[in-house]
C-alpha positions in Angstrom: 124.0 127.1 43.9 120.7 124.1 43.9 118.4 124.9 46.2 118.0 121.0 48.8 115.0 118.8 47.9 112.0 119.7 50.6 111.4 116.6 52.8 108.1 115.5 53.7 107.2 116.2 56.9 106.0 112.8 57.8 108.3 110.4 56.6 107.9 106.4 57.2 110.0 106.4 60.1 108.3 109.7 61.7 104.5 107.9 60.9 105.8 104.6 62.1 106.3 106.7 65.5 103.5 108.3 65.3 101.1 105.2 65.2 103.4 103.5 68.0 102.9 106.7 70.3 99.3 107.0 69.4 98.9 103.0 70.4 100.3 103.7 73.7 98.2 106.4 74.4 95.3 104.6 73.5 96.1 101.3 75.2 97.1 104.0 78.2 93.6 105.5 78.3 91.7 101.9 78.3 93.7 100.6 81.3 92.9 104.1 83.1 89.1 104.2 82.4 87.7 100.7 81.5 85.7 99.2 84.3 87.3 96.6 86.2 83.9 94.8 86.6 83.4 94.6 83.0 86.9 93.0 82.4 86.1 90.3 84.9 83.2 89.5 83.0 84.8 88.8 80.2 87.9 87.4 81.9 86.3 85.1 84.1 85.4 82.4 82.1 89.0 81.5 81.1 90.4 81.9 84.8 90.7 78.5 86.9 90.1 79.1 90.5 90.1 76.9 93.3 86.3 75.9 94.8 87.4 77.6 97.9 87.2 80.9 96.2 84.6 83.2 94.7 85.0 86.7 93.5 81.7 88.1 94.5 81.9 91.8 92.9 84.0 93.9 91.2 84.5 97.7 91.4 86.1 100.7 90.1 89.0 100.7 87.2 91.4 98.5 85.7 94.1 101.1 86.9 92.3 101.4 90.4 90.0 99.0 91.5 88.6 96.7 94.2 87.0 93.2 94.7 84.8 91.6 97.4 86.4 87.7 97.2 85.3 85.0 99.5 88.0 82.2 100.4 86.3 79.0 102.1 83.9 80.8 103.2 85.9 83.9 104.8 84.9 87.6 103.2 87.5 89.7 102.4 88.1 92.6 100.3 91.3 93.4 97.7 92.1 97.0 96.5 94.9 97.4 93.9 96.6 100.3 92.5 98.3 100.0 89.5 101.9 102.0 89.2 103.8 102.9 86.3 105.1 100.1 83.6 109.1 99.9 83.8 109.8 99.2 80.4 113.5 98.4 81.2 112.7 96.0 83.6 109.6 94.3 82.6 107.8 94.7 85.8 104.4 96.1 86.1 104.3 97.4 90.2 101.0 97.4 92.1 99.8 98.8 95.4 97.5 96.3 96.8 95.5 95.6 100.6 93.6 92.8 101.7 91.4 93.6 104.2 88.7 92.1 106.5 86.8 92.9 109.1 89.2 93.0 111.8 92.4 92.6 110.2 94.5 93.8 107.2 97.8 93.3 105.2 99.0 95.9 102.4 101.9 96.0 100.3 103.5 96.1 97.2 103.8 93.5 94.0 105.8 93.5 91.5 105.1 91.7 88.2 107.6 90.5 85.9 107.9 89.1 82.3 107.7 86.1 81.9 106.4 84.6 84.9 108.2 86.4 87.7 106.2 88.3 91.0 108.0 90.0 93.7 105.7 90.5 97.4 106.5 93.0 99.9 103.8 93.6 102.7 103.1 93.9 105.9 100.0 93.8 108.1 97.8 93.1 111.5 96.1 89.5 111.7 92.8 89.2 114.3 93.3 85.8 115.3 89.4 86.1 117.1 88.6 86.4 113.3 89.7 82.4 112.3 88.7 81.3 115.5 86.3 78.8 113.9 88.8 77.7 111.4 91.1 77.3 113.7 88.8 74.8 116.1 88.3 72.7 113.2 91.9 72.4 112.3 92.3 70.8 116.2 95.0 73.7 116.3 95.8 75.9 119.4 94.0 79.3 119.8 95.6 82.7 121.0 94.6 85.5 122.3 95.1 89.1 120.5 96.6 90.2 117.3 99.8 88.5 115.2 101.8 91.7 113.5 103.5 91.0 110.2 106.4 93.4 110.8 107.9 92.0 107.7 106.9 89.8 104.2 108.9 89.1 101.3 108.2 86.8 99.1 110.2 85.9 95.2 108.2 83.7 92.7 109.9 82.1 89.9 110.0 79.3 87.9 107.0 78.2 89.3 108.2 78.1 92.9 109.4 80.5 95.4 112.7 81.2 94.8 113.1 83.5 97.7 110.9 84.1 101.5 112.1 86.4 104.0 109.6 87.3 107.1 108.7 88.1 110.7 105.7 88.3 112.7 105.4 88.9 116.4 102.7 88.1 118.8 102.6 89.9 122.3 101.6 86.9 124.3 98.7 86.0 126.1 96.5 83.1 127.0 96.7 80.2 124.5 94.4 77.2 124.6 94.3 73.8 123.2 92.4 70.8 122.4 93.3 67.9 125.0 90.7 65.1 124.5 87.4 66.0 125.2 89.1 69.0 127.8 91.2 72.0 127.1 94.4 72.9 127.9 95.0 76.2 129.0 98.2 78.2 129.7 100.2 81.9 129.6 102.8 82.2 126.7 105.5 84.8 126.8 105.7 87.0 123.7 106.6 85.1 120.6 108.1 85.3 117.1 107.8 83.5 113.5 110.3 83.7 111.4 109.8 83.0 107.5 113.4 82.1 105.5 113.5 79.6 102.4 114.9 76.2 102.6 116.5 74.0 99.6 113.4 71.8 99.5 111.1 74.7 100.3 109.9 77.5 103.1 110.7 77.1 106.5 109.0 78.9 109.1 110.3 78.8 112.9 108.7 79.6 116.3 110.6 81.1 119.0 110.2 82.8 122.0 111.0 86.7 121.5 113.5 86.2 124.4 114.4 82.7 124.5 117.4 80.7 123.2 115.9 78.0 120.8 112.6 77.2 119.0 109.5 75.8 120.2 108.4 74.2 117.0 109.4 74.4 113.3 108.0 73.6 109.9 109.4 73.2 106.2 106.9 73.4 103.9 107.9 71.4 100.7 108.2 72.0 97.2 105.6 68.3 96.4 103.4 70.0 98.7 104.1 68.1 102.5 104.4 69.6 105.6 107.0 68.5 108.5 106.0 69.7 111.8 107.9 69.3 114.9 107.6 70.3 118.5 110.4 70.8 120.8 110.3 70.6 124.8 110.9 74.0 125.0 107.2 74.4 124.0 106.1 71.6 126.7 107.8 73.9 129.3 106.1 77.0 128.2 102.7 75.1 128.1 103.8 74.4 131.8 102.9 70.4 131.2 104.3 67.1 132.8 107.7 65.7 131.0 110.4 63.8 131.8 113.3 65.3 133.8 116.2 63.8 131.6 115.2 65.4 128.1 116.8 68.9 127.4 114.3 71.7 125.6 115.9 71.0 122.1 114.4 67.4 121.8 112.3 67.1 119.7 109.1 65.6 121.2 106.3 65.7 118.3 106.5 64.8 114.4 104.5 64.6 111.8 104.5 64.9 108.0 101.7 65.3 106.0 100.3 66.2 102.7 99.1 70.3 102.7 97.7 69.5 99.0 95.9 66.6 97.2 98.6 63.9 96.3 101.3 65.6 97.9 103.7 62.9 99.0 
């Protein structure tokens, strides 16, 4: 009877293993303790951001961290969380909120390989808060908040491949721009809808209780906006209009560029 040859305990395939899992662990322990603000620093350099926006600070951890950002002007802050890696899947999940002074939206990203992110949120808007904005725009003001009940949003292939939402607004006095006067009137509570269109995203405005839309607009792919207004909004807005046209006409259009050379 021979007696086996011993093995050696670590053996190239056991080291190999060994080194991977030691990696991990190490690559595990920078994500969870490096400063987030010292990453930026580094980072920021090689990151193309529009003018309109300025990350001002940055706080706390790579794995749990937040960021004072200014867009056009408009201070807001972003917290993240960062979840578990799914290896199978390729998606790195974060918690993330973006919040200002009066309102907030929160939800949950997913990142995928290669270039893949998945958006679910929801949220309160302040509308008070973009008041200014708003003016300057020539666009119509409302009173209270604007709940985002719902947000999805699929990006792929450089595009969003897939947009799902609904906000609600509880109604109130809205006023517009009418020459050099305002326009003023009492709107019934109203909804927005978000869905996705073949040429782009398509968001529709309806009354909560009503039979049609107000207005619409498709948001396109080359980066142009069609707007229209239907009758059904002149009636709300309790103004003058001919007798023989029926709430769906459409009574306003226009189409124009939301980006630089957009056509």
């Amino acid at each position: 009877m021979s007696d086996a040859e011993p093995k050696p305990f670590l053996r190239p395939g056991k080291l190999f293993l060994l080194v991977l899992l030691g990696l991990f662990v190490y690559l595990g322990a920078l994500i969870a303790f490096i400063p987030a603000g010292w990453v930026w620093h580094k980072a920021s350099p090689y990151v193309s951001l529009p003018p309109q926006v300025q990350v001002q600070q940055v706080a706390g951890r790579v794995w749990d961290g937040a960021a004072g950002v200014v867009i056009s002007g408009f201070p807001i802050r972003v917290q993240w969380q960062l979840g578990w890696p799914s290896i199978t899947a390729l998606e790195q999940p974060v918690r993330i909120s973006v919040e200002s002074l009066q309102s907030s939206v929160s939800g949950d990203i997913a990142l995928g390989w290669p270039a893949n992110v998945r958006v679910n949120a929801r949220g309160q808007v302040a509308v008070a808060e973009f008041e200014d904005l708003i003016r300057r725009s020539g666009g119509a003001m409302i009173e209270g908040d604007v709940s985002i009940d719902r947000l999805e949003l699929a990006w792929a292939d450089d595009r969003i491949v897939r947009a799902d939402g609904l906000g609600r607004w509880a109604g109130g006095r809205v006023s517009w721009p009418m020459g050099s006067q305002t326009g003023q009137a009492d709107f019934p509570p109203m909804q927005v809808n978000l869905d996705t269109t073949d040429g782009g995203v398509a968001l529709v405005v309806a009354e909560q209780a009503g039979n049609g839309p107000v207005a619409d607009a498709n948001i396109l792919w080359n980066g142009m906006m069609e707007l229209r207004v239907y009758k059904r909004m002149i009636d709300l807005a309790g103004q003058p209009w001919p007798d023989s046209a029926s709430p769906d006409d459409v009574v306003f259009r226009v189409r124009q560029p939301l980006l630089p050379g957009a056509r």
